[in-house]
C-alpha positions in Angstrom: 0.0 0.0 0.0 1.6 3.4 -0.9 2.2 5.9 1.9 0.0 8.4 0.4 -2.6 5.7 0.9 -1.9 4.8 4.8 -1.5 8.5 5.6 -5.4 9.1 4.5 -6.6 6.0 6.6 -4.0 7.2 9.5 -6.0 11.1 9.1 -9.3 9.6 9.5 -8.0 7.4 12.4 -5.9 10.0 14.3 -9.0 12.8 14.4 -11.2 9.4 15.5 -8.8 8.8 18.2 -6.2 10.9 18.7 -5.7 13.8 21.2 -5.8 17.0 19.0 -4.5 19.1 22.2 -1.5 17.3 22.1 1.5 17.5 20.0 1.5 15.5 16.6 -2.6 15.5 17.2 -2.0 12.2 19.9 0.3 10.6 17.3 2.5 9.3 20.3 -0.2 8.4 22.5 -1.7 6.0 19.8 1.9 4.4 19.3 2.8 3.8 23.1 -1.1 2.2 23.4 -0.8 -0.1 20.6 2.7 -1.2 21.1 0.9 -2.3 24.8 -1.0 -4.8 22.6 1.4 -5.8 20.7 0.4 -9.6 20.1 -3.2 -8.3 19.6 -1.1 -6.0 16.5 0.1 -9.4 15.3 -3.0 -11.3 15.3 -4.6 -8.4 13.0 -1.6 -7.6 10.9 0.1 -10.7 8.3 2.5 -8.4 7.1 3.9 -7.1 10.7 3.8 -10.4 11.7 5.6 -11.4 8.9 8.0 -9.0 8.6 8.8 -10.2 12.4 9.3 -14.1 11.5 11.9 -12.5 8.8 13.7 -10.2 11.0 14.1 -13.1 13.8 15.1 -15.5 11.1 17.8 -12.8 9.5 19.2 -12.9 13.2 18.9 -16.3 13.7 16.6 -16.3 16.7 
């Protein structure tokens, strides 16, 4: 998916969700709460979860 494309679905997402009083509109905030999930991230995303199983194999963990 191009970047153009994820930053229009990030837009609609951050002014959903995000903290528009805070700097980067709550862009942090979302980061730091998600990371706390980050199996749940997993489960919903093949391509993070892939690019994980590649990563670990690359350094052989």
């Amino acid at each position: 998916m191009p970047l153009r494309v994820l930053k229009i679905f990030f837009a609609d997402f951050l002014s959903s969700y995000g903290n528009p009083k805070a700097a980067g509109g709550g862009r942090e905030g979302l980061m730091l709460e998600t990371l706390e999930n980050y199996r749940g991230l997993l489960d919903r995303s093949f391509e993070l979860k892939d690019l994980q199983r590649r990563i670990q194999n690359l350094l052989g963990s």
